[in-house]
FIMAR-115946 format. One record per residue (C-alpha): residue number from 1; residue in three letters; z, x negated, y negated. Coordinates in pm, whole numbers, padded with zeros to 5 digits. Each point is the difference from the previous one (the first is absolute). Example, Ala and Ser with C-alpha at 12.3 -4.5 7.8 and 13.67 -1.06 7.14 Angstrom:
<atoms>
<seq = 1	type = ALA	w = 00780	u = -01230	v = 00450>
<seq = 2	type = SER	w = -00066	u = -00137	v = -00344>
</atoms>
This chain:
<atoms>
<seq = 1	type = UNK	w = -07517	u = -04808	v = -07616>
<seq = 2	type = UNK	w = -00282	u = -00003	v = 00256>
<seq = 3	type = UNK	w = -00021	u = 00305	v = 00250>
<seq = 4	type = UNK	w = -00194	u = 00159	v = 00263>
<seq = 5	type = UNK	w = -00030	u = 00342	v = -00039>
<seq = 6	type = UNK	w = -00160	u = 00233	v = 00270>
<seq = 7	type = UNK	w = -00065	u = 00343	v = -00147>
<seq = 8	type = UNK	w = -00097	u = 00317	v = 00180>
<seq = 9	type = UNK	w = -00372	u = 00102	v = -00142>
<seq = 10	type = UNK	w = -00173	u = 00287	v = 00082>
<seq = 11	type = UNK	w = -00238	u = 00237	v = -00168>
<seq = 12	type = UNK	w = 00113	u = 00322	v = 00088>
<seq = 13	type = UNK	w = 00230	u = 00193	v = 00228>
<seq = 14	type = UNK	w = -00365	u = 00126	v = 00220>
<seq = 15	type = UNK	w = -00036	u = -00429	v = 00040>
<seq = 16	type = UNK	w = 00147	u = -00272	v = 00169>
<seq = 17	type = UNK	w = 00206	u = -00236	v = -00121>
<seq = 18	type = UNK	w = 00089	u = -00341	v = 00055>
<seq = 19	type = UNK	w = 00235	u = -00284	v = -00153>
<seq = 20	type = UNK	w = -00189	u = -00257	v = -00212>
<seq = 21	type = UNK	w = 00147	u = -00294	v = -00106>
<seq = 22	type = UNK	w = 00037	u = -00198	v = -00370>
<seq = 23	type = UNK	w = 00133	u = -00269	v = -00189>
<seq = 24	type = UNK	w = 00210	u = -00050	v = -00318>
<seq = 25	type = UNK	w = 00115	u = -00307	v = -00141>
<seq = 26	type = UNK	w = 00084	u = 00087	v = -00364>
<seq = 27	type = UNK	w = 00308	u = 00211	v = 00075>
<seq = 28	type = UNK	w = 00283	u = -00004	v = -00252>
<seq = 29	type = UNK	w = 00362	u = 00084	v = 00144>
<seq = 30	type = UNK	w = 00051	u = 00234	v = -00256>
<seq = 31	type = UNK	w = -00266	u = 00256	v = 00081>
<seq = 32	type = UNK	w = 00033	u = 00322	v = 00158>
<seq = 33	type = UNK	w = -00149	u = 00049	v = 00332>
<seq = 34	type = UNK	w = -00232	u = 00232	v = -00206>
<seq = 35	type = UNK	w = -00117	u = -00250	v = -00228>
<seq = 36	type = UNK	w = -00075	u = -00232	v = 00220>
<seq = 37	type = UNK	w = -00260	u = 00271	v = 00173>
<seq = 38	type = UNK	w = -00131	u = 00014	v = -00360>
<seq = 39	type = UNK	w = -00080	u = -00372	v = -00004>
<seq = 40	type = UNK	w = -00190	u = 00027	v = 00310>
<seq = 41	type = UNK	w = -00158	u = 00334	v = -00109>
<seq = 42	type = UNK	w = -00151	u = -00242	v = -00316>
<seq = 43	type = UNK	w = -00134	u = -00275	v = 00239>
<seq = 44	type = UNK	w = -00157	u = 00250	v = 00221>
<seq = 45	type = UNK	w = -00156	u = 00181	v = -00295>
<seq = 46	type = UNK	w = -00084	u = -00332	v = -00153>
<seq = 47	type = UNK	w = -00166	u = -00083	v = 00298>
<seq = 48	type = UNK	w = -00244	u = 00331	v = 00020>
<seq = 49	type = UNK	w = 00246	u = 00115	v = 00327>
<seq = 50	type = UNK	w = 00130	u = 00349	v = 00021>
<seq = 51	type = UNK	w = 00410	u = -00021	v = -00083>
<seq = 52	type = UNK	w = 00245	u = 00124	v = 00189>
<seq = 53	type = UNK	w = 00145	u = 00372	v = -00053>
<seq = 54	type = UNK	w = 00333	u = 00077	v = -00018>
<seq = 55	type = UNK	w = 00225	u = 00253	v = -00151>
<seq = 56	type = UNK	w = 00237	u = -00070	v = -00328>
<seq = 57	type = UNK	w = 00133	u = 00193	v = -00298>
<seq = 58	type = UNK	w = 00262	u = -00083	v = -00192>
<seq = 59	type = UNK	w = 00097	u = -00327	v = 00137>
<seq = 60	type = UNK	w = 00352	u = 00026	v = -00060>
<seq = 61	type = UNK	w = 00155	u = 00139	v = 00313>
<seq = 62	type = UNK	w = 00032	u = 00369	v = -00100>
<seq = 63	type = UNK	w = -00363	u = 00179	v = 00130>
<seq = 64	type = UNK	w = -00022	u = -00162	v = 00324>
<seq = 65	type = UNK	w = -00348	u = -00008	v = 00058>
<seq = 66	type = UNK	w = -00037	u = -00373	v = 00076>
<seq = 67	type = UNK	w = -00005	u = 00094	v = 00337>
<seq = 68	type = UNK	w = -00074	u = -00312	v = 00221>
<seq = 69	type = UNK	w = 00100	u = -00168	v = 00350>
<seq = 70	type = UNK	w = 00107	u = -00348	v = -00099>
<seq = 71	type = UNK	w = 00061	u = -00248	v = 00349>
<seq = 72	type = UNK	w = 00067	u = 00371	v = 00194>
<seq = 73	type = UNK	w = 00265	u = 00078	v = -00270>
<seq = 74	type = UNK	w = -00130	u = 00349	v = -00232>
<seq = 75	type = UNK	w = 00053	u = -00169	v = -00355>
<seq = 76	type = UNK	w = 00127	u = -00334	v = 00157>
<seq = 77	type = UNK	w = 00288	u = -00131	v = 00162>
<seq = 78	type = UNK	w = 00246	u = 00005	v = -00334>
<seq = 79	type = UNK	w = 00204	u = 00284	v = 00055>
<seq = 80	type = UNK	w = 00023	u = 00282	v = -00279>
<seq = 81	type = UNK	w = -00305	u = -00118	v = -00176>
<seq = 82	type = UNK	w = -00360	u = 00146	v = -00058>
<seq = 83	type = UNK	w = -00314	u = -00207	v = 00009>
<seq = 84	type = UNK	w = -00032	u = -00074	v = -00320>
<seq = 85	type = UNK	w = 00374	u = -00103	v = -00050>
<seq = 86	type = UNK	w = -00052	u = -00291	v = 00253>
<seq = 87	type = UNK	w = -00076	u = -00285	v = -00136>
<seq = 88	type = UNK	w = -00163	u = -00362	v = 00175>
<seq = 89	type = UNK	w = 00290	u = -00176	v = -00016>
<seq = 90	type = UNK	w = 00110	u = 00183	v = 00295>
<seq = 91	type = UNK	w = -00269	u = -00184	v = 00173>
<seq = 92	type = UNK	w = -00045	u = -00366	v = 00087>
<seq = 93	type = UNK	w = -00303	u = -00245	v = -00121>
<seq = 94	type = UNK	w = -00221	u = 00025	v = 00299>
<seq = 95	type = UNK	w = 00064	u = 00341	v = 00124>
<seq = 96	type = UNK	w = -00219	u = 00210	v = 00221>
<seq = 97	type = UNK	w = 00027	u = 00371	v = -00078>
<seq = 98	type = UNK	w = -00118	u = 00309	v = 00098>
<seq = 99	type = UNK	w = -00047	u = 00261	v = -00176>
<seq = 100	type = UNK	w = -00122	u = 00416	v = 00135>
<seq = 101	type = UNK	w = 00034	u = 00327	v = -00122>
<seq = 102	type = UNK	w = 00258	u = 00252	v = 00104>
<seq = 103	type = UNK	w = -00057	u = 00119	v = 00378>
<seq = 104	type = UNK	w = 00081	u = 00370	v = 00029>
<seq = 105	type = UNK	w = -00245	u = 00241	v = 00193>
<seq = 106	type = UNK	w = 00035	u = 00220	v = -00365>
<seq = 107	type = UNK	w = -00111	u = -00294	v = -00234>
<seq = 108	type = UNK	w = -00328	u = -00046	v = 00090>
<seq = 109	type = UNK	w = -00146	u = -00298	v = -00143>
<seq = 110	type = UNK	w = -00205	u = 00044	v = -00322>
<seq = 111	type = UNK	w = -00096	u = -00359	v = -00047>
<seq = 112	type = UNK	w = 00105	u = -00316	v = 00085>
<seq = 113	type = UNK	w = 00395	u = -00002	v = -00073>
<seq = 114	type = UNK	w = -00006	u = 00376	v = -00178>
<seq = 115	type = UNK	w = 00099	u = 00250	v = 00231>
<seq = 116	type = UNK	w = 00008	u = 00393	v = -00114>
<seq = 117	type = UNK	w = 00363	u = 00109	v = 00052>
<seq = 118	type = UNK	w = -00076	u = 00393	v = -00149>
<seq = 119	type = UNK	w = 00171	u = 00110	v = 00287>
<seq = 120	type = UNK	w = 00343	u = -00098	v = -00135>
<seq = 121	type = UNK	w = -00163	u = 00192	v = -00292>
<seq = 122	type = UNK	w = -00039	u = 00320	v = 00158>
<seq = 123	type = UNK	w = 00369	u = 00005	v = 00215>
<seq = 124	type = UNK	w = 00106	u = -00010	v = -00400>
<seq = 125	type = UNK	w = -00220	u = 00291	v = -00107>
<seq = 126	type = UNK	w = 00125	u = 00185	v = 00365>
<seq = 127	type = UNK	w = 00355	u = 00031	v = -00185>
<seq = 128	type = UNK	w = 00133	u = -00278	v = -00166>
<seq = 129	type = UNK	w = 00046	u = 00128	v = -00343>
<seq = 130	type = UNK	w = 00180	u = 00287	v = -00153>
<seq = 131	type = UNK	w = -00240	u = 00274	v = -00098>
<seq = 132	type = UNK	w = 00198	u = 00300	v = -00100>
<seq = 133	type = UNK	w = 00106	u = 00064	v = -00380>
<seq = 134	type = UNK	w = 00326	u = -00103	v = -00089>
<seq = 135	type = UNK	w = 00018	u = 00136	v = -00418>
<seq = 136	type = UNK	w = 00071	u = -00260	v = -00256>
<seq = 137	type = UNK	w = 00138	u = -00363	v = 00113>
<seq = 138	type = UNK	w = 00352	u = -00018	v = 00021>
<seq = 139	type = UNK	w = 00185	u = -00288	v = -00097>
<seq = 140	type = UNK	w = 00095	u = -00224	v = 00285>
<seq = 141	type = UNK	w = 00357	u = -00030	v = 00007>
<seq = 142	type = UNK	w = -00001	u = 00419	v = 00066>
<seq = 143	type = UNK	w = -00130	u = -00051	v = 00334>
<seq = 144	type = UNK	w = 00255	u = -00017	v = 00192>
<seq = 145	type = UNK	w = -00043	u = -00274	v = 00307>
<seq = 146	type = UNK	w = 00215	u = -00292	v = 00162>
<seq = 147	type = UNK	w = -00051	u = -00388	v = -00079>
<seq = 148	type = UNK	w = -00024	u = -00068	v = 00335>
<seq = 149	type = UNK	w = -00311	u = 00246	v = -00002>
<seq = 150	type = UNK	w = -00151	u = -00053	v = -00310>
<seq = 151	type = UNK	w = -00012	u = -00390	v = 00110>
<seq = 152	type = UNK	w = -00135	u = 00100	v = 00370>
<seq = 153	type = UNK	w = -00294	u = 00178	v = -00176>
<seq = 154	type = UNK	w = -00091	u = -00304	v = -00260>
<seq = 155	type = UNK	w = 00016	u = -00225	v = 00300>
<seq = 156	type = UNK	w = -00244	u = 00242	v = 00197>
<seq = 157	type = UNK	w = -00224	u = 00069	v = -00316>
<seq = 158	type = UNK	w = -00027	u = -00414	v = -00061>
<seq = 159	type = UNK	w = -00318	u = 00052	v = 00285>
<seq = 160	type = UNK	w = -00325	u = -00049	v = -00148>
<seq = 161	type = UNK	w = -00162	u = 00113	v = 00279>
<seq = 162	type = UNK	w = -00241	u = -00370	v = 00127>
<seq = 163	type = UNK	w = -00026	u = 00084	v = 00297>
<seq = 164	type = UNK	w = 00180	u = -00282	v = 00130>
<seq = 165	type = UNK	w = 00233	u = 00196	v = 00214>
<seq = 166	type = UNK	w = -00350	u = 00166	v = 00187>
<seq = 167	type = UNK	w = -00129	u = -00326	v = 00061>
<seq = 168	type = UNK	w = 00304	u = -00207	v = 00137>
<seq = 169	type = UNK	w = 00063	u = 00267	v = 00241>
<seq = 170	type = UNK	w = -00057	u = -00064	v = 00349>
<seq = 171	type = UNK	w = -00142	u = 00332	v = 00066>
<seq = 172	type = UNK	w = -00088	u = 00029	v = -00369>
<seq = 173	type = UNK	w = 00249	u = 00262	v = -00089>
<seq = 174	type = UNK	w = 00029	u = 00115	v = -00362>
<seq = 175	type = UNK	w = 00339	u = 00142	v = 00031>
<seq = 176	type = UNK	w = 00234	u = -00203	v = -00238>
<seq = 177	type = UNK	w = -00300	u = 00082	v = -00283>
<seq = 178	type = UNK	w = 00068	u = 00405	v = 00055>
<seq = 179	type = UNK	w = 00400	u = -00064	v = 00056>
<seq = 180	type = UNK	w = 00054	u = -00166	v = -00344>
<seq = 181	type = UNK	w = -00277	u = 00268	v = -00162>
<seq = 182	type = UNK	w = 00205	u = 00289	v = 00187>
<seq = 183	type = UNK	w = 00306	u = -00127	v = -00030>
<seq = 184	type = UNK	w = 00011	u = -00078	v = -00410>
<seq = 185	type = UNK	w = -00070	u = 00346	v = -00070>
<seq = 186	type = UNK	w = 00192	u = 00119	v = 00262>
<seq = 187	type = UNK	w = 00316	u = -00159	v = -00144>
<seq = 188	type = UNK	w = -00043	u = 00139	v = -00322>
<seq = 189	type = UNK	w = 00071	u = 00393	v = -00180>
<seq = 190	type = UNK	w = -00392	u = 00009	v = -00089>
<seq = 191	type = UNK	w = -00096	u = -00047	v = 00336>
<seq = 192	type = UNK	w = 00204	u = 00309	v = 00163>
<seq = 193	type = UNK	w = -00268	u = 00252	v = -00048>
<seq = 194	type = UNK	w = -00226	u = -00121	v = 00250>
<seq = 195	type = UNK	w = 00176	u = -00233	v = 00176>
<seq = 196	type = UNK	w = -00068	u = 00169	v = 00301>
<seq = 197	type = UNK	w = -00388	u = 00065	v = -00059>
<seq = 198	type = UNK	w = 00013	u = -00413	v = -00080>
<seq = 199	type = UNK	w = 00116	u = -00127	v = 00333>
<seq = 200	type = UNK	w = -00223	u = 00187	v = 00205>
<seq = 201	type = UNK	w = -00311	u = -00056	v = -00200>
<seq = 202	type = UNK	w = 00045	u = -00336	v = -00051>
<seq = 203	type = UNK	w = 00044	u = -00139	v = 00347>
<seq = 204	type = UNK	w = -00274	u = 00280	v = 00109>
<seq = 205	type = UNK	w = -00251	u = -00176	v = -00243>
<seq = 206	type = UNK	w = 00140	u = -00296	v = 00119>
<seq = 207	type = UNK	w = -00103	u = 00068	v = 00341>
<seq = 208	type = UNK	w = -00348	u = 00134	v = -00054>
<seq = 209	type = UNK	w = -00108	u = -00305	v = -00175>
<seq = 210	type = UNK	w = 00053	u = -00193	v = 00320>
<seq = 211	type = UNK	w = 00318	u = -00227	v = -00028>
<seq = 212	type = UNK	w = 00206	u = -00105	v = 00311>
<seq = 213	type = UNK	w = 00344	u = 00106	v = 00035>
<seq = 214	type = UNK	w = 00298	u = -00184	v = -00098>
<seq = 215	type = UNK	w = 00214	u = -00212	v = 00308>
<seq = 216	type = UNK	w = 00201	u = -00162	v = -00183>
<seq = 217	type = UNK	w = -00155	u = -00346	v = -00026>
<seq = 218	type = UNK	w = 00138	u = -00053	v = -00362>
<seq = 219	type = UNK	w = -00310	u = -00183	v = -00058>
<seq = 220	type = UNK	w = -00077	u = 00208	v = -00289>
<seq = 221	type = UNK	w = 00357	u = -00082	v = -00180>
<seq = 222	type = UNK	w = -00046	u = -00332	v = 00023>
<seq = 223	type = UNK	w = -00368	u = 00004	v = -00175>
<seq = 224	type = UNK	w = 00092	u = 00265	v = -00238>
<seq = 225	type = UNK	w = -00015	u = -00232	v = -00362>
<seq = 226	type = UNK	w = 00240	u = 00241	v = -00127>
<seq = 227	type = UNK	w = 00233	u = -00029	v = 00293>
<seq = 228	type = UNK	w = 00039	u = 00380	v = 00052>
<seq = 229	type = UNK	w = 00276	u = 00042	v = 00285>
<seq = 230	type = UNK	w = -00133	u = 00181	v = 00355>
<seq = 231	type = UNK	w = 00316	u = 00203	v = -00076>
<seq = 232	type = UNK	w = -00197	u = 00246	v = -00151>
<seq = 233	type = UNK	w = -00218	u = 00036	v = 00300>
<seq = 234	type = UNK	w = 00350	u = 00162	v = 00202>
<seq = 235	type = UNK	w = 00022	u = 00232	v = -00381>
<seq = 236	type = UNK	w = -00368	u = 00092	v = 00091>
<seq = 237	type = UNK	w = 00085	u = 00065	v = 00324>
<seq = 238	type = UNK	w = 00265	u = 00256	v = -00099>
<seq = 239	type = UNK	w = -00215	u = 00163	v = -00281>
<seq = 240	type = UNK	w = -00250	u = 00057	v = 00266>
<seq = 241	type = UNK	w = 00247	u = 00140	v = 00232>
<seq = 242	type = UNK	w = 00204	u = 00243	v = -00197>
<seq = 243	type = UNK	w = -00372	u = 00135	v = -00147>
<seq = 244	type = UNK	w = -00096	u = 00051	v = 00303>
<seq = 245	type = UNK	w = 00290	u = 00218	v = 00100>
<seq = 246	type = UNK	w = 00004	u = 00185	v = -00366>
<seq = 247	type = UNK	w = -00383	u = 00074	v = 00059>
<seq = 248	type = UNK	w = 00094	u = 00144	v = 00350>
<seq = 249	type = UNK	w = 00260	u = 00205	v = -00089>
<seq = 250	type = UNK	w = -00246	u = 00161	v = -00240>
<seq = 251	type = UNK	w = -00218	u = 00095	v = 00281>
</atoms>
């Protein structure tokens, strides 16, 4: 396959960018989108040029750090699929495509197509895990808990938190990243505890590292590679609520 491939390159997030533009004409159909990077990465090496960053991990669709803009589409227009799980043969022989970072006001740009997305890192730390001591593990089938819940929560814990939400989002909203991370421990006996803390420190964090707010686009649904449902943006929306009122009632 031959392509034409304009990538986003830029130094640092204190520096302008700007597209520049290559070509590839030794592309096998097989490849992942990721490889194929790596082939240009060699030429451009090869020919004493400075390659191109970008972020990747374990290449297999579970870490989701190959965070990139392909055509306008975060991690390409194949729905449910990371970068590195889309292959060329998605593409056509003679293909122009673009490729950018993620564009959210909270990822600044590192270098070309690496972005630092810490922030989702720090709405975790806020109150996304269970910190209080629960004794010796119990075995699972003690807990008691619905199927219907227990299969809400593994579909809200199956986000692995790209990014890609953020950066489809119209007004670059974050919201369906702290739903499913609220919501999967809000579903759940372990999460009881501080399910109320959670909520409000979450979307607080959320707020302070500059997202927009969520209008219901469903932009970020669509791009999600792990196709987590806006449905838990209403359960967010509740959680919020009802620890707002228990917080009040306190006061």
């Amino acid at each position: 396959m031959k392509l034409t491939l304009m990538i986003w390159r830029q130094e640092c997030c204190k520096k302008d960018g700007k597209m520049e533009k290559y070509f590839l004409d030794n592309v096998e159909e097989e490849m992942s989108f990721l490889e194929m990077l790596d082939v240009l990465n060699e030429r451009l090496i090869l020919e004493g040029k400075d390659p191109i960053a970008f972020d990747h991990d374990c290449r297999e669709g579970i870490c989701g750090a190959c965070s990139l803009v392909i055509n306008g589409v975060p991690h390409g227009h194949h729905k449910g699929t990371t970068t590195c799980q889309l292959h060329m043969r998605k593409f056509k022989d003679g293909d122009t495509i673009y490729v950018e970072p993620f564009r959210n006001k909270a990822f600044p740009v590192i270098k070309d197509l690496v972005v630092d997305r810490t922030a989702y890192d720090r709405i975790m730390n806020s109150g996304g895990f269970v910190s209080i001591n629960t004794g010796n593990p119990k075995d699972a089938n003690s807990l008691p808990i619905s199927k219907i819940n227990a299969d809400l929560a593994m579909d809200a814990a199956a986000c692995i938190g790209c990014g890609a939400c953020a950066s489809s989002c119209p007004n670059g909203s974050a919201m369906l990243f702290v739903a499913a991370k609220v919501s999967q421990f809000a579903l759940l006996p372990q999460g009881q505890p501080e399910r109320t803390k959670r909520a409000l420190a979450m979307v607080r964090t959320m707020d302070e590292e500059g997202f927009g707010n969520c209008t219901n686009m469903y932009e970020c649904e669509a791009a999600c590679p792990k196709n987590i449902s806006v449905r838990f943006i209403a359960r967010l929306n509740r959680e919020y609520i009802r620890a707002r009122l228990s917080e009040e009632k306190k006061i």
